[in-house]
Short mmCIF file of the C-alpha atoms (twelve columns), coordinates in Angstrom:
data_MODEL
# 
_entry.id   MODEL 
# 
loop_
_atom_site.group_PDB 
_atom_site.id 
_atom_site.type_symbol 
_atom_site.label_atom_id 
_atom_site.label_alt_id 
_atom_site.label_comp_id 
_atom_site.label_asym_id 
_atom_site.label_seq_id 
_atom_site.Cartn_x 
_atom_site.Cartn_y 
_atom_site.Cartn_z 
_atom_site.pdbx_PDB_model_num 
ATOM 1   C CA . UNK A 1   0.000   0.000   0.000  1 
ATOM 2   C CA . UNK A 2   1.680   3.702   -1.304 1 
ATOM 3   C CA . UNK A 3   2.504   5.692   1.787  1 
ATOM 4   C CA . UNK A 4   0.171   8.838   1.712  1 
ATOM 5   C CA . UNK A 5   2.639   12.410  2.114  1 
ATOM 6   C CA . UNK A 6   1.850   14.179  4.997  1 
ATOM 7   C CA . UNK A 7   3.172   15.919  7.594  1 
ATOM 8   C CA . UNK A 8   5.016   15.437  10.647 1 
ATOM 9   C CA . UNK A 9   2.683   15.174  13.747 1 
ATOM 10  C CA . UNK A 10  2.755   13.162  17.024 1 
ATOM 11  C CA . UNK A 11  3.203   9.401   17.059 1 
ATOM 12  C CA . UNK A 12  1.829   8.926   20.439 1 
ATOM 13  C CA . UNK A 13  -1.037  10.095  22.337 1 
ATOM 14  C CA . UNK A 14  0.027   12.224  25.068 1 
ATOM 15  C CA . UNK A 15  -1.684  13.978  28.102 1 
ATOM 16  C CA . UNK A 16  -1.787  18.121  28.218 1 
ATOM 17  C CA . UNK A 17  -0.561  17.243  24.414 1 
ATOM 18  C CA . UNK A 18  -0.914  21.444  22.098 1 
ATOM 19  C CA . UNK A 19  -2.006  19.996  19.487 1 
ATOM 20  C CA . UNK A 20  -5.631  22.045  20.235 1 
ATOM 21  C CA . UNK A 21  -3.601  25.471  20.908 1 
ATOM 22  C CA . UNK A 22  -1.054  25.357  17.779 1 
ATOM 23  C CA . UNK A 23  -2.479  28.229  15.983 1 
ATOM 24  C CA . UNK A 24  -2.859  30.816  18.796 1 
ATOM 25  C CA . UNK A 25  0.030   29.641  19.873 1 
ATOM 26  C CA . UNK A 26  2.079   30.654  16.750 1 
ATOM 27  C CA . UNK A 27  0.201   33.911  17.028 1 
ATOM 28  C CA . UNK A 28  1.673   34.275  20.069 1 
ATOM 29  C CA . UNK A 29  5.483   34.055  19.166 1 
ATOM 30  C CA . UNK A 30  7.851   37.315  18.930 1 
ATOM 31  C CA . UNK A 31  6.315   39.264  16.241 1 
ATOM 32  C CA . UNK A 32  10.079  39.171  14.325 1 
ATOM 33  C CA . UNK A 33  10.091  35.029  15.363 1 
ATOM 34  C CA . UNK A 34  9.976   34.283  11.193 1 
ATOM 35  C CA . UNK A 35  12.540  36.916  10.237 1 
ATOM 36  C CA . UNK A 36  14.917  36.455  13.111 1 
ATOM 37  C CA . UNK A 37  18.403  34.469  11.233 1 
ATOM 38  C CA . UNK A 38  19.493  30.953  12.671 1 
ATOM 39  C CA . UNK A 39  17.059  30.070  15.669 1 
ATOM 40  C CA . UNK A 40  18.131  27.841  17.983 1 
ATOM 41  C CA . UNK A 41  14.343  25.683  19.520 1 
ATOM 42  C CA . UNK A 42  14.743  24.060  22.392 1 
ATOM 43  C CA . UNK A 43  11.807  22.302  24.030 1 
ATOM 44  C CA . UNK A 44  12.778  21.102  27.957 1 
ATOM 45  C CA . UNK A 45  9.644   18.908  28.127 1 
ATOM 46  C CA . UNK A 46  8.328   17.586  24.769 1 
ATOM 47  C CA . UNK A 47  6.208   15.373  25.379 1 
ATOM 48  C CA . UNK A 48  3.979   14.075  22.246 1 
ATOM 49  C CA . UNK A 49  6.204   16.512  20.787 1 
ATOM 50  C CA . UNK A 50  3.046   18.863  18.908 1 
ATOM 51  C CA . UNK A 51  4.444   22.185  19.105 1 
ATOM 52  C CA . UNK A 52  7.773   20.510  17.962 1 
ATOM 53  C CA . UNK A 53  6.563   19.211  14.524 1 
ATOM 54  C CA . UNK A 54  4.426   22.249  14.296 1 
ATOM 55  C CA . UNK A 55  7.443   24.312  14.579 1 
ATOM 56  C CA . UNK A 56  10.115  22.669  12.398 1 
ATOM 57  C CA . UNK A 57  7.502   22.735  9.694  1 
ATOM 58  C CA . UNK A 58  6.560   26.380  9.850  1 
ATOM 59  C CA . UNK A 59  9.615   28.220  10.592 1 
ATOM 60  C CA . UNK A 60  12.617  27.330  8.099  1 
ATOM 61  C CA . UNK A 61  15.055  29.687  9.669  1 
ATOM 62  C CA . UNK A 62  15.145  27.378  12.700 1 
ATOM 63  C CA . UNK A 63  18.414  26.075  12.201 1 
ATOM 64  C CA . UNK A 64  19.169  23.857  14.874 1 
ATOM 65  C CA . UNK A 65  15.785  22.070  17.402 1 
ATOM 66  C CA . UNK A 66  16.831  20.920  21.360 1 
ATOM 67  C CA . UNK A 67  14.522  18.318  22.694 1 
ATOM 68  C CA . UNK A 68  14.464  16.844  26.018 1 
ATOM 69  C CA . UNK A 69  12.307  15.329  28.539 1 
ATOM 70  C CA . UNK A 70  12.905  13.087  31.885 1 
ATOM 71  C CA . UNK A 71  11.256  9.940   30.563 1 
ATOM 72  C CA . UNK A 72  13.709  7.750   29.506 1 
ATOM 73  C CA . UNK A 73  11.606  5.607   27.496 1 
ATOM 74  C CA . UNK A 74  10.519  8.345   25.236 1 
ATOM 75  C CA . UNK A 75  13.178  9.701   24.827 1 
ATOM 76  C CA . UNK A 76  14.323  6.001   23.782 1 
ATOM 77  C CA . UNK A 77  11.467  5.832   21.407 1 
ATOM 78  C CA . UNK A 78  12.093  9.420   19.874 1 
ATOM 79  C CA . UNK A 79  15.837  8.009   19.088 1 
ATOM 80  C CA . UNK A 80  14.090  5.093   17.409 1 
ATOM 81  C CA . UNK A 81  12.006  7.264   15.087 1 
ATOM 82  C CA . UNK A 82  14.653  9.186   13.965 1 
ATOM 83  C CA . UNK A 83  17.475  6.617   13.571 1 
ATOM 84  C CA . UNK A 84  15.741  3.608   12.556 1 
ATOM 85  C CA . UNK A 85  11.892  4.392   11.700 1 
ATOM 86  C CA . UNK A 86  11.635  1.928   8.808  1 
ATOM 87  C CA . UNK A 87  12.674  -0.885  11.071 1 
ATOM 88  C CA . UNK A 88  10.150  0.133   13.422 1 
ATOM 89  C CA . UNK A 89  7.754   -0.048  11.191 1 
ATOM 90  C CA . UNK A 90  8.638   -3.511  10.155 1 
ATOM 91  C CA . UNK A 91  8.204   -4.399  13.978 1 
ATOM 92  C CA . UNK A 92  5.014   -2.418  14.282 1 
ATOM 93  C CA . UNK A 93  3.509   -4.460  11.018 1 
ATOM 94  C CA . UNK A 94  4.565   -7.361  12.980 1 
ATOM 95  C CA . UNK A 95  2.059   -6.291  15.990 1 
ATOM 96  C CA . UNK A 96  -0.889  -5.297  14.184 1 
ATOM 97  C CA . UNK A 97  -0.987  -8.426  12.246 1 
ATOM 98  C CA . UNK A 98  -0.858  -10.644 15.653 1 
ATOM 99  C CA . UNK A 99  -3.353  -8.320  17.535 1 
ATOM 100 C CA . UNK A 100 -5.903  -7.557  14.939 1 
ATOM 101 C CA . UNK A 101 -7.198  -10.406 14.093 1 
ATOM 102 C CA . UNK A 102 -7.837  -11.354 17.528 1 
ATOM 103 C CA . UNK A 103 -11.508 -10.718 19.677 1 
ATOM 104 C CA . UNK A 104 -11.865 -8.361  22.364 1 
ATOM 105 C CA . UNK A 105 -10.737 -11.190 24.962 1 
ATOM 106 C CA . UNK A 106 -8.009  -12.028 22.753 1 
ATOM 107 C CA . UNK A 107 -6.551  -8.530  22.899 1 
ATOM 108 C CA . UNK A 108 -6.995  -8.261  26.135 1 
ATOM 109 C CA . UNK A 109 -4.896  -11.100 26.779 1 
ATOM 110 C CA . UNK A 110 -2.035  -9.444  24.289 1 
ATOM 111 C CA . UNK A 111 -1.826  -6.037  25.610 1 
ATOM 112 C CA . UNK A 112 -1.403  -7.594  29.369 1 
ATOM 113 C CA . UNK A 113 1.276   -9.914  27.943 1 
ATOM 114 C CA . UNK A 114 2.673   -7.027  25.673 1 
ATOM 115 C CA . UNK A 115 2.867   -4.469  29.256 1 
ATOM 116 C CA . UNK A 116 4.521   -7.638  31.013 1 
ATOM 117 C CA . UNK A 117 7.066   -7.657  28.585 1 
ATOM 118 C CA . UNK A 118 7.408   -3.795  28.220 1 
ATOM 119 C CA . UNK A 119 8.029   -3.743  32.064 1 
ATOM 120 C CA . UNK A 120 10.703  -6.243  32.240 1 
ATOM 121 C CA . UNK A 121 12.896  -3.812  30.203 1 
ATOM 122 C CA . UNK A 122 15.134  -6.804  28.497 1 
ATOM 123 C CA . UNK A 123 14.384  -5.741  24.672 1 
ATOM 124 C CA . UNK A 124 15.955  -4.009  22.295 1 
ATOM 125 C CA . UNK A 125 15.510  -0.677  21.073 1 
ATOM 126 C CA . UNK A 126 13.242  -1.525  18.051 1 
ATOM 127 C CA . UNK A 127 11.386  -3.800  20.480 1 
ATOM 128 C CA . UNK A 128 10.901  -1.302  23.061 1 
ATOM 129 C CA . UNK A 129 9.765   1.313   20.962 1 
ATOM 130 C CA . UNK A 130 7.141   -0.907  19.040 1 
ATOM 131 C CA . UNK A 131 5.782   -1.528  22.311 1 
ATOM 132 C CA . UNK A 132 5.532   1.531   23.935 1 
ATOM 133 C CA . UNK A 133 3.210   2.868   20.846 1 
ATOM 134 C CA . UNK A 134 1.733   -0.568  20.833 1 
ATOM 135 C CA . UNK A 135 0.635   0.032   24.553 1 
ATOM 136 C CA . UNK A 136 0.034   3.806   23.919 1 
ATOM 137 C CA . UNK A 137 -2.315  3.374   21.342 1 
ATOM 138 C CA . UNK A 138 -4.310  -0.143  22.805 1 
ATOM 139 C CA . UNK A 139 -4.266  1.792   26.305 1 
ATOM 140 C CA . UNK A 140 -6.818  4.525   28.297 1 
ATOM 141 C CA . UNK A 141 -5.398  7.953   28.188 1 
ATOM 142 C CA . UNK A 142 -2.156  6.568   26.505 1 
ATOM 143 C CA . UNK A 143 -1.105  5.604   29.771 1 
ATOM 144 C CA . UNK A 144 0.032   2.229   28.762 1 
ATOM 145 C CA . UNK A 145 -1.828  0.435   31.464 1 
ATOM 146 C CA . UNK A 146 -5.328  -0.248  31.361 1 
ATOM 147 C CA . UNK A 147 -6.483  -1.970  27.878 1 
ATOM 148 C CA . UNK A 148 -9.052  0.437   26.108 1 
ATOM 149 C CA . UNK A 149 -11.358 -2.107  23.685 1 
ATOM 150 C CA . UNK A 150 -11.662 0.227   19.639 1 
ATOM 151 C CA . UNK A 151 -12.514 -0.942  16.528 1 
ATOM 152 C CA . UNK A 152 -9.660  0.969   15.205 1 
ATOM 153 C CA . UNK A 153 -6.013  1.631   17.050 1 
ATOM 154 C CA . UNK A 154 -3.680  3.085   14.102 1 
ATOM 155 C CA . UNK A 155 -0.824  0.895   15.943 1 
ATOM 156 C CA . UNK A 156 1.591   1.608   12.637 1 
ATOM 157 C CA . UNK A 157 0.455   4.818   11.321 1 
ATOM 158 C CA . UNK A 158 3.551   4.492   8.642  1 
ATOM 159 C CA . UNK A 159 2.731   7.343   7.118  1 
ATOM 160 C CA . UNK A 160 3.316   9.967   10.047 1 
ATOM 161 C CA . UNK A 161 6.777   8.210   11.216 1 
ATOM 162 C CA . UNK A 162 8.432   8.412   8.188  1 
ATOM 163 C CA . UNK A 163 7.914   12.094  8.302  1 
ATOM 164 C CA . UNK A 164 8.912   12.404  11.947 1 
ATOM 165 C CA . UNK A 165 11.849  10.549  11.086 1 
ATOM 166 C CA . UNK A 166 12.461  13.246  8.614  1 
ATOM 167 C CA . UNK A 167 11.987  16.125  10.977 1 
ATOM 168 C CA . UNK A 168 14.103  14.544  13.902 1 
ATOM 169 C CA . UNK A 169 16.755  13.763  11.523 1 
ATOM 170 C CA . UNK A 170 19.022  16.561  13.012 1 
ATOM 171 C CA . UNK A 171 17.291  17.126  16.191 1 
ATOM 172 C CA . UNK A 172 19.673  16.748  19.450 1 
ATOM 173 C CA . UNK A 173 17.589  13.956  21.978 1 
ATOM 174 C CA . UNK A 174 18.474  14.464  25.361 1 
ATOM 175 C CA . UNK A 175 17.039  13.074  28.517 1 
ATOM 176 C CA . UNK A 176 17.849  14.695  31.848 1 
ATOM 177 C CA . UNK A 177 16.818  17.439  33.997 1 
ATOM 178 C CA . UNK A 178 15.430  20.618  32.218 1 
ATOM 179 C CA . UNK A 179 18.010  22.903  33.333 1 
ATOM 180 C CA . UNK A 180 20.414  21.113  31.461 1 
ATOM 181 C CA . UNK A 181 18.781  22.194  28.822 1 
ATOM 182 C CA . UNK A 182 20.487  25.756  29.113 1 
ATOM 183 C CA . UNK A 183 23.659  24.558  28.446 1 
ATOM 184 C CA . UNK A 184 22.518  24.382  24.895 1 
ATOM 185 C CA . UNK A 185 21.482  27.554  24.144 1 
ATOM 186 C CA . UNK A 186 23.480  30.116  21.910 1 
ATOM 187 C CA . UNK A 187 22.850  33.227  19.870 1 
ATOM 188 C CA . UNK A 188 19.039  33.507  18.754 1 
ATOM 189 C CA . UNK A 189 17.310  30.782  20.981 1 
ATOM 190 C CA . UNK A 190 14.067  30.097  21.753 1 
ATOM 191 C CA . UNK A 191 12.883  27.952  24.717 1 
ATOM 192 C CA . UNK A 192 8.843   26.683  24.558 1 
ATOM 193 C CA . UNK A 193 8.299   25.129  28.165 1 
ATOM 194 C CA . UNK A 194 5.416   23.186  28.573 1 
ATOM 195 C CA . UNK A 195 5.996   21.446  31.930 1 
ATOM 196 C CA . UNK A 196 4.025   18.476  32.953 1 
ATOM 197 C CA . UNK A 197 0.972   18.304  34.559 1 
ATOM 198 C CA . UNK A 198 -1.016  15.877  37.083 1 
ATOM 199 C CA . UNK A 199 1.970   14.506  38.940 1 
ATOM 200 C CA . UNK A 200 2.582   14.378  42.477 1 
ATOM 201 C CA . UNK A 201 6.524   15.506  42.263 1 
ATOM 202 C CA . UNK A 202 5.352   18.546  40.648 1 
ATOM 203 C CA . UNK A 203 4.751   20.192  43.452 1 
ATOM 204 C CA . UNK A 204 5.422   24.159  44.663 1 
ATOM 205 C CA . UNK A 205 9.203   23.741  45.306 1 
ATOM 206 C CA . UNK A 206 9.412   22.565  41.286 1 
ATOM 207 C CA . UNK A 207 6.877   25.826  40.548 1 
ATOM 208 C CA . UNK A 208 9.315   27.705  41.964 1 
ATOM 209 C CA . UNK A 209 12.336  25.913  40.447 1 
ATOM 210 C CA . UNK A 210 11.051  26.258  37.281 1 
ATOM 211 C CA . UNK A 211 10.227  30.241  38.054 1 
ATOM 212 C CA . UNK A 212 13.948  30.508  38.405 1 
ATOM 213 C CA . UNK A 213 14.829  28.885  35.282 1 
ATOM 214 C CA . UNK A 214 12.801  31.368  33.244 1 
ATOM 215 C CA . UNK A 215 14.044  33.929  35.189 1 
ATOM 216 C CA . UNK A 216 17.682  33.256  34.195 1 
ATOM 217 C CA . UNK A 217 16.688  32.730  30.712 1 
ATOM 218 C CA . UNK A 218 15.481  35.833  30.573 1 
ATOM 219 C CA . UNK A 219 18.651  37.402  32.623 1 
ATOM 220 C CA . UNK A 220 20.381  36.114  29.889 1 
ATOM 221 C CA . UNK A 221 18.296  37.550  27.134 1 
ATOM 222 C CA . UNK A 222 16.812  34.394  25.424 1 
ATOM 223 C CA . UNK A 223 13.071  34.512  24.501 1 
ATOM 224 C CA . UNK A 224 11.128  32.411  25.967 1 
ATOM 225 C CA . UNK A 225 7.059   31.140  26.175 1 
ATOM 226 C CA . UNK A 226 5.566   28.374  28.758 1 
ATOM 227 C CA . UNK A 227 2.047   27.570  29.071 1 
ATOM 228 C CA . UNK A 228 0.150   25.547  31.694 1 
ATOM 229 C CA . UNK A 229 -2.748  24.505  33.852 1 
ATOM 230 C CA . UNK A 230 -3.740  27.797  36.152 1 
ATOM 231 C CA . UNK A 231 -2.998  25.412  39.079 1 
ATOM 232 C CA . UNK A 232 -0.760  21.952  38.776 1 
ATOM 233 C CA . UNK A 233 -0.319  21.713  42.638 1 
ATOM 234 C CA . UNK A 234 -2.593  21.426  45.506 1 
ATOM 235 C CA . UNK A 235 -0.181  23.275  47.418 1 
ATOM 236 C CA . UNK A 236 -1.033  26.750  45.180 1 
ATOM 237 C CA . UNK A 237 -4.152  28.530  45.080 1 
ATOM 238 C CA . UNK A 238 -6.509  28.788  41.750 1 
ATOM 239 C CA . UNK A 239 -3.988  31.303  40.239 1 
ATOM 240 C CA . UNK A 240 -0.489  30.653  42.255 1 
ATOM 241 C CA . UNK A 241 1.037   29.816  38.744 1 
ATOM 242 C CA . UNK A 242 -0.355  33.397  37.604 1 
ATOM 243 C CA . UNK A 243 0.816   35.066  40.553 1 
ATOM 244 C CA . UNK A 244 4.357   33.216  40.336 1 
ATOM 245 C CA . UNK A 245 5.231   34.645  37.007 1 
ATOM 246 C CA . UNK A 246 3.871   38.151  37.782 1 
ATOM 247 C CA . UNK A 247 6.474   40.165  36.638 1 
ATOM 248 C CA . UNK A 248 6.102   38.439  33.183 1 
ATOM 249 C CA . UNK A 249 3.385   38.685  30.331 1 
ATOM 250 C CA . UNK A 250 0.572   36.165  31.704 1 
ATOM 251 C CA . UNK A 251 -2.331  35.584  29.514 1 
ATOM 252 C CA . UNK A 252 -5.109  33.129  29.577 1 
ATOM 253 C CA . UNK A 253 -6.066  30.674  26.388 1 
ATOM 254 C CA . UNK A 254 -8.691  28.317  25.625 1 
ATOM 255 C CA . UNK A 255 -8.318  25.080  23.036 1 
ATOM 256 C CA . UNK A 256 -10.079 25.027  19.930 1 
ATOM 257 C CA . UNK A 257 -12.816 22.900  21.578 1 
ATOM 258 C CA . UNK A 258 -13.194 25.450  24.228 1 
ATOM 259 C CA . UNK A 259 -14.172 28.228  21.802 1 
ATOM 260 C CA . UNK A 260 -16.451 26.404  19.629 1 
ATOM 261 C CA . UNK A 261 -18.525 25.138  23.017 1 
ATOM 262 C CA . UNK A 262 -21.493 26.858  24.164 1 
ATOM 263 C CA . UNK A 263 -20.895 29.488  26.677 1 
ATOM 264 C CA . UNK A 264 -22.046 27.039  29.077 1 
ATOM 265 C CA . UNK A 265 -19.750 24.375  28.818 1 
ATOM 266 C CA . UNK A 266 -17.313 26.713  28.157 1 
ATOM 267 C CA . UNK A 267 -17.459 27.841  31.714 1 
ATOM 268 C CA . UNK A 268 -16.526 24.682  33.080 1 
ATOM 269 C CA . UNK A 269 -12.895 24.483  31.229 1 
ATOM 270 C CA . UNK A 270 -10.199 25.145  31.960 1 
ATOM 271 C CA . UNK A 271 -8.059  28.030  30.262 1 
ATOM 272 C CA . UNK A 272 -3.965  27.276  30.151 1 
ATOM 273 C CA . UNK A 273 -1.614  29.936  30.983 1 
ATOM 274 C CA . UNK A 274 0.239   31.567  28.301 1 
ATOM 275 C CA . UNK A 275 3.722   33.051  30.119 1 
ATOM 276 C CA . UNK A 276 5.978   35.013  27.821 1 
ATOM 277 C CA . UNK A 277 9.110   37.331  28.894 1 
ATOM 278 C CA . UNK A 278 8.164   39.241  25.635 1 
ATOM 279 C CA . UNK A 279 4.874   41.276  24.934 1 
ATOM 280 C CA . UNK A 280 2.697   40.869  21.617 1 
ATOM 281 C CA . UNK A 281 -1.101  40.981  21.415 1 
ATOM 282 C CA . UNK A 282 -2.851  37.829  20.625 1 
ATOM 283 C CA . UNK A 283 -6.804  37.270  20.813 1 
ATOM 284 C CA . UNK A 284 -8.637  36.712  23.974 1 
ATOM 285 C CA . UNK A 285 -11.606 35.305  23.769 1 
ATOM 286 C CA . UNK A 286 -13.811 37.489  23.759 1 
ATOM 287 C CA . UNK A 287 -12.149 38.948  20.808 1 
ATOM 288 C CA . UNK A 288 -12.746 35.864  18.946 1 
ATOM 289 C CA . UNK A 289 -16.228 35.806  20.045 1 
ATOM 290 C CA . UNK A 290 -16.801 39.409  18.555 1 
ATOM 291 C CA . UNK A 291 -15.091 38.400  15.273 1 
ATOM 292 C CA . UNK A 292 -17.331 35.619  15.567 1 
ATOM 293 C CA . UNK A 293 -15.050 32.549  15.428 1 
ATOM 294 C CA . UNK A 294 -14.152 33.716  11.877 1 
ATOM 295 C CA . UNK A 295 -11.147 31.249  11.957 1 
ATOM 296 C CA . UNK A 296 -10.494 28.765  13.978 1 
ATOM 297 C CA . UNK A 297 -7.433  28.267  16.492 1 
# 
């Protein structure tokens, strides 16, 4: 079957994933982001890696991309793509044409062997990374753990790793603590933090740690843009994160499912954060509402 040509995009499914906030997030760059001469991108916490492909593919003067995250099996996996994507497809092939076929039970029965195996961490790297998209795509939430029953998985979506393979090809993988990420940065760099949300560790002593970070980032006069929940600990109030990064621009943003709701259900989202240590006007929502959803973000 001929591979369709599209573009690079996320080959996992991952939670607080921008795929939703792409457009007003572009809008929301340095307004001389497209002219500016040899960017360096560095993402400390990729993740599904959305604002990544989006990036790579829209701005040609970025020059040189910096991805890391703390989870060393995706970071394993994003190696894999990169350096060896056709053999992982071969592997992934492999999968779908053992699990398909089977009935609900049946799968059920595979995914619980295929976790067993993933968490005995004796494979190879091909192995490893056909399994953790195996178990991200068979799984609820992504999360790899409890088996989520679908007509349809897209296990080997062939298609969309060939052209992240393409995209990675010269990205530098790390996978260590996100202020390790600064030794990387040089001349005109760019640093798009999206830190993780809905984990116990990240708690108001990493708020704060993070604060710092930004704050020497911008000391040293590299742009930078984060976005986030309005509260990721228990320990802040409803707008501790807002109040943190006071001294910065702070705007709120909904996703593209947000706006299009009724004001009703609108009301019982939750905006992200939008922190920048530059200023440029972007939409709120109620612009949007007055141009009356004309596009869509």
């Amino acid at each position: 079957m001929a591979v369709t040509n599209i573009g690079a995009q996320p080959f996992i499914r991952w939670q607080g994933a921008k795929s939703q906030y792409l457009r007003i997030l572009s809008k929301a760059l340095p307004a001389d982001f497209a002219s500016t001469p040899d960017v360096t991108y560095i993402e400390p916490f990729v993740g599904s890696g959305s604002m990544l492909f989006h990036m790579l593919q829209t701005y040609p003067n970025i020059t040189r991309a910096v991805i890391n995250d703390n989870n060393l099996d995706l970071m394993r996996v994003y190696n894999t793509v990169r350096d060896r994507a056709q053999e992982l497809i071969a592997e992934l092939r492999k999968t779908e044409k053992q699990f398909l076929p089977l009935d609900d039970d049946g799968r059920r029965h595979y995914f619980d062997e295929a976790r067993e195996e993933f968490g005995e961490r004796l494979v190879d790297g091909i192995r490893h990374a056909a399994l953790f998209i195996f178990l991200n795509k068979t799984s609820v939430g992504g999360q790899g753990q409890k088996f989520r029953a679908s007509r349809h998985y897209g296990i080997c979506e062939e298609a969309v790793l060939l052209a992240d393979a393409k995209v990675l090809k010269d990205v530098t993988i790390l996978c260590d603590d996100y202020e390790k990420t600064y030794n990387e940065a040089c001349g005109n760099t760019f640093f798009y933090l999206d830190p993780p949300s809905g984990i116990p560790q990240w708690d108001l002593r990493e708020q704060i740690r993070l604060k710092k970070f930004c704050d020497l980032l911008n000391f040293r006069h590299f742009d930078w843009m984060l976005t986030g929940s309005e509260c990721r600990s228990k320990r802040l109030s409803a707008n501790g994160v807002e109040q943190l990064y006071s001294n910065y621009d702070v705007q709120r943003i909904w996703s593209q499912q947000a706006i299009k709701a009724t004001p009703e259900k609108r009301e019982k989202q939750q905006p992200e954060l939008l922190v920048r240590n530059f200023q440029r006007e972007i939409l709120s929502l109620r612009a949007m509402q007055c141009t009356q959803l004309s596009f869509a973000f």
